[in-house]
Each structure stands twice: as C-alpha cells, then as structure tokens.
N, C-alpha and C positions, 0 to 999 in steps of 0.2 A: 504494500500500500504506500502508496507517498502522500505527499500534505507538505503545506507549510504553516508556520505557527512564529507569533511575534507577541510582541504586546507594548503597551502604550503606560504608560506610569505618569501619576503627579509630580508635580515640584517634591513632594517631601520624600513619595518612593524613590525618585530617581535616583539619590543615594546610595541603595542598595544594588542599585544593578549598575552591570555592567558590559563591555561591547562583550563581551565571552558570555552573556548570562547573569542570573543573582546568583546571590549567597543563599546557599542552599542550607542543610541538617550538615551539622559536625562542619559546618565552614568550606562544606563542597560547595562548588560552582554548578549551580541549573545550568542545565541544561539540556535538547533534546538529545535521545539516542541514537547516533546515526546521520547525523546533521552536518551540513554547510552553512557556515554563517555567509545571510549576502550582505548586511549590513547591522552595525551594532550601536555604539551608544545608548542613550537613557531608551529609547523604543528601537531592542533589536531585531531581524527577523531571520528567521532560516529555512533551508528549503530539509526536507529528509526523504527518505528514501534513494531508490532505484533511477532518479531523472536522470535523464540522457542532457548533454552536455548542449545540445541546444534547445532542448526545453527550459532551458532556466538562463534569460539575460535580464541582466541591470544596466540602463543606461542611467548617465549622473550626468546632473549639471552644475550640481557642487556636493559642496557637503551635508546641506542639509535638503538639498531636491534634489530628489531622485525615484524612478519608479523602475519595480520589481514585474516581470509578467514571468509565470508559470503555465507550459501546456503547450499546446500548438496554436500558431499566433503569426498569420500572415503580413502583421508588418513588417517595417524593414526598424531598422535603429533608429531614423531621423522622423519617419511616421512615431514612433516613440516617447522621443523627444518632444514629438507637436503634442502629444497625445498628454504628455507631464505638463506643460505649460497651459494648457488647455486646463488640465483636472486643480492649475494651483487655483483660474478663477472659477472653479466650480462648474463647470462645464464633463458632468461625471460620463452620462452618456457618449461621448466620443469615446472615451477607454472600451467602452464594449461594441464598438463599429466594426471592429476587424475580423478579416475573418477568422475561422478555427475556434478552437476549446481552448479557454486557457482563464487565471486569475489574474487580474490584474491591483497591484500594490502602488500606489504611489505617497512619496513622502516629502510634505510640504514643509518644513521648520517644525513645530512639534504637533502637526497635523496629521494623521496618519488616515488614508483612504484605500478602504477593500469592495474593490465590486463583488457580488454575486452575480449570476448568470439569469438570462429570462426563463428558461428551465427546469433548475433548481437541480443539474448535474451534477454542476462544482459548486457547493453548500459554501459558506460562511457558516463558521459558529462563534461565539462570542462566551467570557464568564469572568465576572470580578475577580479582581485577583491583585494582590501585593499592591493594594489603593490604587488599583486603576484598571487594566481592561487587558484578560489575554485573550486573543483571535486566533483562529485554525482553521483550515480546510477540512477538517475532522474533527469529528466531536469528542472519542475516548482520548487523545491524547491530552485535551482539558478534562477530562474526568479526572483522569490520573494529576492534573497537577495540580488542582483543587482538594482530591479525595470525595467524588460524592457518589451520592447512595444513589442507584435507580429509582426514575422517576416512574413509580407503577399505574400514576395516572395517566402517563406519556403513552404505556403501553397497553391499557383500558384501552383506551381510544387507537388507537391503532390497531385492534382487534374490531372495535365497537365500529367505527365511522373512519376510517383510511381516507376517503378522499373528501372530509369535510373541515377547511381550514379553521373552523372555532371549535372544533373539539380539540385538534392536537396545538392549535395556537402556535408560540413560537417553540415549544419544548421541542426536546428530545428523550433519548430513553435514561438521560444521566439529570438526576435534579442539579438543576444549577449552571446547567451548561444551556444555553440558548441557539436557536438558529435569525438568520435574520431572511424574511420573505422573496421568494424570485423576484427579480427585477429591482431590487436593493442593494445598497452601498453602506456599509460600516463604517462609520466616520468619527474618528479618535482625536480629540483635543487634550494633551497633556492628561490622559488618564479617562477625561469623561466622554461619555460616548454619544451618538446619535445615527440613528437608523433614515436614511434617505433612500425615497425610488426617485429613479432617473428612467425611469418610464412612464409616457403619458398614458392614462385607461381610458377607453372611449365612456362618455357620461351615458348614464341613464335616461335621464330627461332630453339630451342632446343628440338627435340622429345624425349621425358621422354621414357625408355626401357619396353615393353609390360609387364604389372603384370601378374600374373600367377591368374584365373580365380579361381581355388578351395583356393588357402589360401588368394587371398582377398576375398572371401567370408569367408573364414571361420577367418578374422582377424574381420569383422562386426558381426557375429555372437560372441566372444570374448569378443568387445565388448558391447556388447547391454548387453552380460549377466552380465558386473558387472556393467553396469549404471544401470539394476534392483536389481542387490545386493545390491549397494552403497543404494537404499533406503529402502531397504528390512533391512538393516543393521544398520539403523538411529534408536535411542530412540523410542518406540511405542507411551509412554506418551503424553498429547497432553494435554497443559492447556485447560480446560472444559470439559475432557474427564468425568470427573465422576460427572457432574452436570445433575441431572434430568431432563429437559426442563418442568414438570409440566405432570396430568395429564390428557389424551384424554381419554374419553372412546371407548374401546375397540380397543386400540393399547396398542402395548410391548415398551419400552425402543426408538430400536432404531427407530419405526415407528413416537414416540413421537420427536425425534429428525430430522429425514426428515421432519415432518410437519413445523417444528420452523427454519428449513434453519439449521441445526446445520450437521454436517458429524458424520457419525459411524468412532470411533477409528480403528485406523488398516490401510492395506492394499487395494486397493483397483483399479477398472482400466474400462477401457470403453471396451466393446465386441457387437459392434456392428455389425461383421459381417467383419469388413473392413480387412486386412491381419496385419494393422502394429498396431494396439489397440487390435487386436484379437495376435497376436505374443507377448508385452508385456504381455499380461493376461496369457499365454499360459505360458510364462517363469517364471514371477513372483509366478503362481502356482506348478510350477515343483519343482522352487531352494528349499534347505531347508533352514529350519528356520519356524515363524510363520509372513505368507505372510497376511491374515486376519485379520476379527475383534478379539478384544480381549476376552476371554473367561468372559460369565455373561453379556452382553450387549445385548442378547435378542434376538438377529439375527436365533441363532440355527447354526450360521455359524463355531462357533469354531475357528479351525484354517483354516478355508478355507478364501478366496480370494475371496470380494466382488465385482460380474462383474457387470456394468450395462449397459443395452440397452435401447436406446430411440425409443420408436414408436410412430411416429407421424402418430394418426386418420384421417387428417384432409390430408395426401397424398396418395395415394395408391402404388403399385409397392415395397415394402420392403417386402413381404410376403417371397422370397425363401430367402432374406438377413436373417430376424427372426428367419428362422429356420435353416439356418447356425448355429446363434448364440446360437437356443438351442441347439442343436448337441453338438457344443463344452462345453456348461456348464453343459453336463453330466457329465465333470470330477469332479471326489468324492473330489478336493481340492477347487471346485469352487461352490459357491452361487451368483446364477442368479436371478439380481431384475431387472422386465423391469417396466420403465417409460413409461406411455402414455400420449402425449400432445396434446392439441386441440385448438381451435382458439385463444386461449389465447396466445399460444406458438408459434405461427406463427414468422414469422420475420417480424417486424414494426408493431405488436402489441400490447407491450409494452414497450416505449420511455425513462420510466424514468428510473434513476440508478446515479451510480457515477460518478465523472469527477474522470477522466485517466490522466498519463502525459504527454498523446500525441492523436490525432484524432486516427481512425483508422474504417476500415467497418464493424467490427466484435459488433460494439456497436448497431447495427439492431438486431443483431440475441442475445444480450446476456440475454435476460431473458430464451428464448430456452433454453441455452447453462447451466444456474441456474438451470433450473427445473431440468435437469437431472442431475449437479453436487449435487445438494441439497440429492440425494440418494445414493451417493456415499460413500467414506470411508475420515477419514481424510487425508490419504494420495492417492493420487488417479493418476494413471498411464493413460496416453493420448498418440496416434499415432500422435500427429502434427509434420508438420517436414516432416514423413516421406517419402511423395510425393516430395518435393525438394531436398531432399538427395540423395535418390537413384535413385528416374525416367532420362532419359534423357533432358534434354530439346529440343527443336528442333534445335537448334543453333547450339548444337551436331553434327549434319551430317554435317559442315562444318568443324568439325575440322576433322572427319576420312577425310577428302580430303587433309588436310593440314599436314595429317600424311601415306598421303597414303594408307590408308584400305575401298580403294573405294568397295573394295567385302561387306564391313560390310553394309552398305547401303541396299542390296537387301533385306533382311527380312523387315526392317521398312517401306522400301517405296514401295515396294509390300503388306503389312497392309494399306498400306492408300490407293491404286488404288485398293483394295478390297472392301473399307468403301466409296471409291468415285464412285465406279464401272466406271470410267476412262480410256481408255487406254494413257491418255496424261499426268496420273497422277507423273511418275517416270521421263519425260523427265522436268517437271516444276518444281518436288522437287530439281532436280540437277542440275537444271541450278538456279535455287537460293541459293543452299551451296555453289556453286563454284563462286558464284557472292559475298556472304559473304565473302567467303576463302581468293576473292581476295581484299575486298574490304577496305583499312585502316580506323581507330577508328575516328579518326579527320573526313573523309569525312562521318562517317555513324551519327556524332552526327549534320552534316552542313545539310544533309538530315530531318532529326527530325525537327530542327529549323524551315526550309522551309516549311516543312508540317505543323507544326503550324504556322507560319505566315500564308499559304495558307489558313487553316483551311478546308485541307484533310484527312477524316477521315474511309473515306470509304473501307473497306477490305472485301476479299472473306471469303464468309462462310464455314460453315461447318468446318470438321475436318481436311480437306487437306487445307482451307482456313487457317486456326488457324495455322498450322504448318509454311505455307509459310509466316505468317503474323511475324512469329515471327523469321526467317529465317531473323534475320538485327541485327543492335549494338544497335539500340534503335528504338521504335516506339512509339507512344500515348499512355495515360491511356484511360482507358472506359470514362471516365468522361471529358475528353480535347473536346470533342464534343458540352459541356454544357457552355464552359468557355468564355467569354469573351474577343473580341478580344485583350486589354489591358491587361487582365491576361495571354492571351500566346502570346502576345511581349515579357512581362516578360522575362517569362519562356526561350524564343526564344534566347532572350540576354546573357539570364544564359549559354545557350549552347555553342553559338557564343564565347563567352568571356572564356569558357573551354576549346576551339579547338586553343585557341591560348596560352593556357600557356605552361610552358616549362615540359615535362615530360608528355602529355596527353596522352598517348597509354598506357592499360595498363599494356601491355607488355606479356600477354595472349593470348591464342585462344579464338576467339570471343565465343563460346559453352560456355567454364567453366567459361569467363567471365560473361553472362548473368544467366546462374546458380548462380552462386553467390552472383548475384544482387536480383534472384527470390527469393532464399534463407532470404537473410537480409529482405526481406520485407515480406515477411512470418510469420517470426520472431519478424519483428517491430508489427504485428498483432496480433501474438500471447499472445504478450506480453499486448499489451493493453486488448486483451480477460479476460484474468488471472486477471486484475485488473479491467474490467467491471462487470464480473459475477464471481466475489469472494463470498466465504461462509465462513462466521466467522470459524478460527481453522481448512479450511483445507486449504492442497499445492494441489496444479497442477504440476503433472513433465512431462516434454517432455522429454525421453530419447532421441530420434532421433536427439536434439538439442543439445546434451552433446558435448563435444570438442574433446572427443574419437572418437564417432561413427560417427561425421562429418569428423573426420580424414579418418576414415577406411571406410566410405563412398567414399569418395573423388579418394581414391585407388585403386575403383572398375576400370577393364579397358572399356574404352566408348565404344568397341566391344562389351561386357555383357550388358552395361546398354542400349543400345540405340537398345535392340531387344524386340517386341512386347511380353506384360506379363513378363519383366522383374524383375519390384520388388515383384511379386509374388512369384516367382521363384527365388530370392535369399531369400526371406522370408521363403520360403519353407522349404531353405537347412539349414538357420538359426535353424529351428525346428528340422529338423529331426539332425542336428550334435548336439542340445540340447536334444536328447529323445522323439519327439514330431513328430510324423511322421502319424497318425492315423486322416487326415482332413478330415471334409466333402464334398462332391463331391461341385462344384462349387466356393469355397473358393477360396479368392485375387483376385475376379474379382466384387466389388461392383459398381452400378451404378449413377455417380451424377445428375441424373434425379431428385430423388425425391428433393433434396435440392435445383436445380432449380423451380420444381413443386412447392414448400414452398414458396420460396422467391416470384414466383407469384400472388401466393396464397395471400400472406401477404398484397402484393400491393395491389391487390383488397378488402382486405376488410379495410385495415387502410388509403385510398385511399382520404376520406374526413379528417381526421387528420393532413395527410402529405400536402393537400392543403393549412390547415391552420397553417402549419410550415412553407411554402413558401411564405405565402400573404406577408408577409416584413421582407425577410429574411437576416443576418446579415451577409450572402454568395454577395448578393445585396448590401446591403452598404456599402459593404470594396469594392465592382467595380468587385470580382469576377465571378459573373455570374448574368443575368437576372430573377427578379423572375417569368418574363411570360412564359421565353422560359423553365425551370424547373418547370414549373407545369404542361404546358404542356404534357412535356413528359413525367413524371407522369401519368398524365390522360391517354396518350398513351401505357402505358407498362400495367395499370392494364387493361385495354380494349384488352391486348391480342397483341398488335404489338410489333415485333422483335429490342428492344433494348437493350444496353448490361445491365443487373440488376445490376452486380457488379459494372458499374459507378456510377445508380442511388443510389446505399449501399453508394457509395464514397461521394458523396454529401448532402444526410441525416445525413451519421456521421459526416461530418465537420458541420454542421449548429448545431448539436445537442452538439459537442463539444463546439462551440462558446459560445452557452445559458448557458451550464452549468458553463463555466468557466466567462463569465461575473457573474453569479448570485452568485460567492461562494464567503463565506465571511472568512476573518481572514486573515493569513498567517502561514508560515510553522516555520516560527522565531519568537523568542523574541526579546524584544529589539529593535524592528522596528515601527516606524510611522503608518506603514500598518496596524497594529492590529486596531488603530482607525480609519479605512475608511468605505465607504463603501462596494468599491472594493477593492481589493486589489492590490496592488503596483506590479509593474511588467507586468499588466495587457491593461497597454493604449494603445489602437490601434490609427492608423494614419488618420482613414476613417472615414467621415459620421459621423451617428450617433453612430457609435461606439465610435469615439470618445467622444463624449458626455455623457457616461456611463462611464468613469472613474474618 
C-alpha cells in the first residue's frame, strides 16, 4: 500500500517537531515506517511505500512554496509550477485539471493545501494531533499514530446504508480519524484546519442550460484519450522489470513471471468483452507511442498492448462475451492472453490476503481478481468506474420532472414495461419520480431511519422493482436485513441527528445527488480492491475515475444518459471520433449473470468455511449482528434461495477485515509504544471480547 502523510502544527507544537519528524516515546524520532521525507520543517510530509521514482515530484519555488503531487499526473514541471502559484491565490480547482490519478500537496508559508479527488479514489483523511492537524492518504496509518479504538458506529452504517452520505458522514472505521468529502481540499493554517470544495454543484432550484449532446460527448471522448496518454506517457521502467523470476521449464521470461505473481513490463488492460475495458484497450492501442510490453521480455508482443480476458470454467454463459473479445484482439497492436479460473477462483474461495485500510466486499472476490491481474502488464488499464459515470441512475427520472423533460422518460420506462411485460409499469415508474421530485432531503433521510427502526426491508423485485427501489434519497444496504436491532438504532440516530443540522439539503437534485453517492462508494471499493489483490511492481489505473472524465462525464445531458444502451452508445462515438469504429456485432451489451452465477457458485462450495467464520464471529461481539441468524442465511443462499449476495459479500468482508486487523502486528511509526505490543495501538474496540484482544 502506499500513502502519504504530513501534518500541520501550531506556533506552540512546532517546537516539538522537526524536519526528521517529532519526539516520539523514550526521545525517538516519529516517524513513518518506510518513508521518504519530501519536505520537512514545523509541517513535514512524506511519501511511503513502493512509489516509483516518477510518481512522486516536488517542484519549489523556495523555501516555503512548494507543491508535492503523488500518482500519475500528466503535467509537465512548469504546468506545476503555474499550478503552485495559482493554489497560493486560492484558485484550488486548477491543481485537479490534469490529467491522471494523482494527490496533489501544495505549501504556501504555513498554509498547507491537500486536494481530494471528484471520486473519492484517493481519500484525504485528517485527525488532531500534537495541537494541530495530521493528514494521510490512509486512514490506519492515523489510527496508529493517535491510538484509536474502532468507530462501531462507522461500521453500523456501513452495513446498514453504504451508499447514504449522512449515515457514514465524514467517519471512518477508526474513531477519530476523519475523511474529508469528494471534490474537497484540506486546508491547514499553522495547525487549524478547514475543509473547502472547489467544485461547483449544479443548484436545485436553478436548471443548468441543456448541453449540446455531440460535444459533451465528444469532451468525454477528449478526455478519456489523454487519461490513457497521461499513462501511456509515464516512464516504462518499473523497478524488477529486469529480474529473472528463476527458471520453469518450458516457459519464456514472461510466462516465468505470471507464475511468480510478478506483471510483464509495459502497457497493458483488461478486454473482456465489456464496452469500457474493451474502449480503454481499444484507445491505448490506437494512440502512438509504445503502449506494450517492452521489447526482449518474451511475450512476442513487441510493441503491442497486453489484453487480458478472464474465463471463468466453472460458469457458463461468456461464450458470445469471449468471442467479442477475440474479435477485437485481432488488432495487429494487440496480444490476447486469456486466463482460465476454476474453483479455486470462485468468490469465497480463497479468504486469505492482506489487510486494507478500510472493509470493503470486493475482499470475497480478490484472489479472482489476482489471478487474472497476475497476467497482466505492469501497468494495467481497468473499466471501473465506468458504470457510475456515465449510466443513469434511477433517481434520474426525477430530476427530468424537476426540469421539465417529462418527454425524456418515455424510452426508459417503456424499457422497463418491456422487461416487466407490464402495462402498469410507466404509470408506477412516474408516480415514484414525481413522488421523489417532490419529496424534501430531510423527510427522505426521517423515512430510512423509520425503516430501520421498523426493520423493513422488503422491496419489489426484479428490474422495475430495483428501479423503483431506488426511486428515494436513501434506502437500506443489502446487508441492514442481517443487522441487529441495536446496530440500526445506531444507524437510525445517525440519520435523525443529520435531518436536524443546519445546512442538510444538499442542495441538488435528488438523481445527481444519489449518483454521487453511488459513485464515492464505488470508488471507496475500488480502492480497497487495488490494495487487496495487489501484485508486486504493478499499478491498476481506473481512467473513468480521473477528475477529467468524471468532469466530462458529469456534463453528459441526463436526456443522453438516462436512454436505454446509453453508455454503449457514447462508448461507441468515443471510438469511432478516436479511429475505432470496426466492433463486433453485439459489443457494450455484457451480461452480469455470470458474476452473479460465480458468487453463487462460490457460496456453495466455501459454504462449510464460511460457517466456520461465523461460529463466533467478531460481527457478534461488537453487538453487530447474530451469529445464528448469518449463518443461517448463509446456508440459505448456497441452497439456492433468493437473497441479496452483495449483502452477504458485505458481511464476510467486514468479519474478514476485523480478523485481519486484530491479528496484525507492529505499527506504521517509529517511535511509538505500539511496536512492542501485541496488537497494535489504535486498534481497541469497545465490545466483548474484542475488547479483550487489545
């Protein structure tokens, strides 16, 4: 995992530290484990981990201005530079104009400013500390230098309501450690702090003037192409790139390298068939340059673009996706490696891995998600994102009421009274957008509370069910079914206590509001993925996530996005205004069957493991949920009965996060007590026998 972490001190703290760090326990020096200092005095900061040598520059204009960017970051030095002058008069939003992934630091005199991302990829965290303010890219690494106990309310609600920003508010799963919201800048005066967006939200009251359908698409297609340039354009070099991994017989170089988890140098991207990993593949091999493995590494690839495809054995129904995928990687710039996985690779098949700095569900599926990164290139191009970017949400159709373009309506919800074979289907869809339209933010979050206090969890199925389910300001996670009625009192309180602060509305249409919430939690998943199923020496890049193409997304007008086959179809024009107009017949319509069929799958045959992950589970002794009634249902999902899977993901990854984070030893500092514990510091829960393990 990498991060960077600094912090900002008072007049009276700044004694205590110094460009090395504080004065730690016994007159050590804090400081992190593993770290590069980029720059030091009274607010120092450092980079840690695994960063490659041009993901991490500091340009200066003296001593006391200068700014830090981390990640992949297609400016040049003197864009930079404009970028630090610009952030000293407050001009935040330019530091997040460029393309790529990356955080950006800059430091005014004792002003210290961190962007967050529009996303909510690359998190900011924040926590008091030695009278004044430590910041992270990570959140345990302030746990650990605080010492705080798990926030079990953080993780109520993150069971209870996942994608409803005033339940989880700015917590995390550590009390005391804060996050600061997407499209936010952290802004440090000599210790005290203030949270600014440098992003404008379109008003509620105020209809934003209709975009012109051909140039916001063709501002999305603009940008996507140079958040794949920005990494097409990065150093190819890749510390371990020219170490052997040893000999196999009868494998080449990079075969020997896939065996040992290590990535082939180069370029590289997933083409599975889907339209937005088959669209980056598709661009990354067009642009010039050398998008591929590096020449001599054994591939036979050259300068071609390493695509890979996962075929899972053990599902049926990918056959016409596969051959999508060969189709496209007849292009002479592309080498097609398909991965086949089998029961090994199931989802709940393989439990073990690393702790993350945060729960998340994607820790079910991440040995999956290894095997086939394990075949990829070191740098490796992924469609996530994409479905939250561009698709509608259903929420949607309440704002075209609230903007008047009730006509836009009739394609989507004539798609659903097609898939419902209904004729009562359009008069249900519309009397729930205009029940939304009308309905204020305060009363839809007093509604959620009630529902969990009731512990109503019952919705209509199907695809017209799922729309109208989600046709509100907030409703249940999958998982709020499993919970405990003292874990959603919690939760219920947390809501109640948000409808009465001053400023709750968030001043949006309820659609781009719940988009954004989809969005950020997406994001928060993806993130933990990237750091579950890491392979030594490569990146994961999500273009779709870049602060570009979430802009030029965002732009799209909700008339375009909210018509059935839509992000196909700006996907499309994406290609063809790049060159790329020759798709196979069926292409951008892939089916989430099979990864449902998986995760079923999975359950049934890890079905005796996850009982005995549940016999006395650490879910159970913080009060969160019953271990009888989750095993139960358990036993009920592999047996074939209709429950939501993505709750029961919800609930294996927090027990599985819990184990790992009790069992791990050390801390992320020097200079701290914690090194000689068991557990380590930061780590005391309030509950049970949890408690008892610190």
């Amino acid at each position: 995992m990498r991060w960077l972490v600094g912090w900002s001190s008072t007049a009276a703290g700044a004694a205590d530290l110094g460009s090395a760090g504080a004065t730690g326990y016994d007159g050590e020096t804090l400081h992190p484990v593993g770290s590069q200092l980029l720059w030091g005095d009274p607010d120092p900061l450092w980079a840690v981990g695994d960063w490659r040598p041009d993901e991490v520059r500091v340009v200066t204009a003296d001593a006391q201005n200068r700014i830090a960017v981390l990640g992949t970051c297609g400016a040049s030095d003197e864009e930079l530079r404009v970028g630090l002058f610009a952030a000293r008069g407050g001009a935040l939003r330019h530091l997040t104009a460029w393309p790529g992934s990356y955080t950006a630091v800059v430091q005014a005199g004792r002003r210290i400013t961190v962007c967050g991302d529009l996303a909510g990829a690359r998190p900011v965290f924040y926590t008091p500390w030695a009278g004044g303010t430590a910041y992270a890219t990570a959140a345990l690494p302030l746990a650990d230098l605080i010492e705080a106990n798990l926030d079990f309310g953080h993780l109520a609600a993150l069971l209870a309501a996942p994608d409803v920003p005033a339940a989880l508010q700015d917590s995390t799963p550590y009390d005391g450690v804060r996050r600061i919201p997407p499209g936010h800048a952290l802004i440090l005066r000599a210790g005290a702090r203030e949270i600014a967006g440098y992003e404008p939200v379109a008003s509620l009251a105020v209809a934003a003037p209709p975009a012109d359908p051909d140039s916001a698409v063709g501002a999305v297609r603009d940008a996507l192409v140079e958040a794949v340039r920005a990494r097409l354009a990065a150093p190819r070099h890749v510390p371990g790139a020219d170490i052997d991994p040893g000999p196999v017989p009868g494998m080449g170089p990079a075969e020997r390298r896939a065996a040992r988890g290590m990535p082939v140098p180069g370029i590289g991207a997933d083409l599975s068939g889907g339209p937005a990993s088959g669209t980056l593949a598709l661009l990354a091999a067009g642009l010039p340059g050398m998008p591929g493995t590096v020449l001599g590494h054994g591939t036979g690839a050259g300068e071609r673009l390493l695509a890979v495809t996962f075929n899972d054995l053990t599902v049926g129904g990918r056959e016409a996706e596969l051959e999508r995928a060969g189709t496209l990687a007849a292009n002479p710039r592309l080498h097609h490696v398909v991965v086949t996985g089998g029961e090994e690779t199931l989802p709940y098949g393989n439990l073990d891995g690393p702790l993350t700095d945060e729960p998340g569900p994607s820790l079910v599926t991440a040995v999956r998600h290894r095997t086939r990164l394990a075949a990829g290139s070191a740098d490796h191009l992924t469609g996530y994102g994409a479905r939250q970017v561009l698709d509608a949400h259903p929420a949607r159709l309440a704002d075209l009421l609230v903007d008047r373009q009730r006509r836009h309506l009739v394609r989507p919800v004539a798609a659903l009274a097609k898939a419902d074979g209904s004729v009562m289907v359009p008069a249900r869809v519309y009397a729930a957008a205009r029940r939304l339209a009308r309905t204020p933010y305060g009363a839809g979050l007093e509604r959620l509370a009630e529902r969990l206090l009731q512990q109503r969890f019952d919705e209509p199925g199907g695809a017209v069910g799922a729309s109208l389910a989600a046709l509100t300001w907030a409703r249940p996670g999958p998982a709020a079914r499993w919970l405990t009625g003292e874990a959603l009192a919690e939760v219920s309180i947390r809501l109640q206590g948000a409808t009465h602060r001053s400023g709750v509305g968030p001043g949006q249409r309820p659609g781009d509001f719940r988009a954004r919430g989809a969005l950020a939690r997406a994001a928060a998943d993806i993130r933990v993925l990237e750091q579950a199923a890491e392979i030594r020496f490569q990146r994961l890049h999500t273009p779709f996530l870049d602060n570009q193409v979430v802009r030029a997304c965002r732009a799209l007008p909700e008339a375009l996005r909210v018509q059935p086959g839509a992000r196909a179809a700006i996907l499309r024009t994406v290609l063809k205004g790049a060159g790329v107009a020759d798709l196979p017949p069926g292409w951008g319509a892939p089916s989430h069957a099979p990864a449902a069929a998986a995760a079923r799958a999975g359950l049934r045959v890890a079905v005796d493991s996850l009982m005995a992950l549940f016999d006395t589970p650490l879910l159970a002794e913080a009060g969160l949920v019953e271990a009888r009634v989750v095993r139960k249902a358990l036993r009920a999902a592999a047996q074939g009965e209709p429950l939501p899977l993505d709750g029961l993901a919800d609930l294996v990854s927090l027990e599985l996060w819990l184990r790992r984070l009790l069992a791990r030893r050390g801390t992320c500092w020097t200079g701290t007590p914690a090194r000689a514990r068991a557990v380590p510091a930061g780590i005391t829960p309030r509950r049970g026998a949890l408690a008892s393990g610190a």
